[in-house]
N, C-alpha and C positions, 0 to 999 in steps of 0.2 A: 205509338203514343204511350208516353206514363201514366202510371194512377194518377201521379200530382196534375197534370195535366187534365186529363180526363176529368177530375174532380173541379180542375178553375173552371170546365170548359160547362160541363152542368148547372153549377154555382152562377154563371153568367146567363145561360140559360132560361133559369129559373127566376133570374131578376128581370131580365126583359121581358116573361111572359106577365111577370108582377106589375113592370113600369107602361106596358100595355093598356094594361086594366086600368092602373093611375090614370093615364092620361084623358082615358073617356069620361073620367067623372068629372063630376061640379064640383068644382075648385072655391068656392063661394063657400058651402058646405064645413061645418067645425069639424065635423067625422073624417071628411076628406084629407082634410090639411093637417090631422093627426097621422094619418096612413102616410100622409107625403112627408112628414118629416121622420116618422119613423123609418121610411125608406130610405131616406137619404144618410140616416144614422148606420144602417147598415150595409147600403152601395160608396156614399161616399160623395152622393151627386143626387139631383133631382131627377126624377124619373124622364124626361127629356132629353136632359143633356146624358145621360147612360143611354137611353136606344140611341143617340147619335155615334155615343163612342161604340158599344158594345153589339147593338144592332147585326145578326148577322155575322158575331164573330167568328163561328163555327167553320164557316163554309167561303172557301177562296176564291 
């Protein structure tokens, strides 16, 4: 495995255990829905739809 590798694979990681967190919370919530688009500014996706793609990507 490469660094660059290594580094996407952390990088994913560290979003899922984030998009985790998103999802238990109250979506209702102004605080919440600030966190959820800030997420998605930086995955690229809402915290859902990334643990579906991303979910587990580590491990075959």
């Amino acid at each position: 495995m490469t660094p660059k590798q290594y580094e996407k694979l952390v990088k994913h990681h560290r979003l899922c255990v984030e998009a985790n967190k998103l999802t238990k919370l109250d979506k209702s919530k102004t605080a919440t829905r600030l966190r959820l688009v800030a997420f998605k500014q930086e995955a690229g996706m809402y915290p859902d739809e990334y643990l579906k793609r991303f979910d587990k990507c580590w491990k075959d």
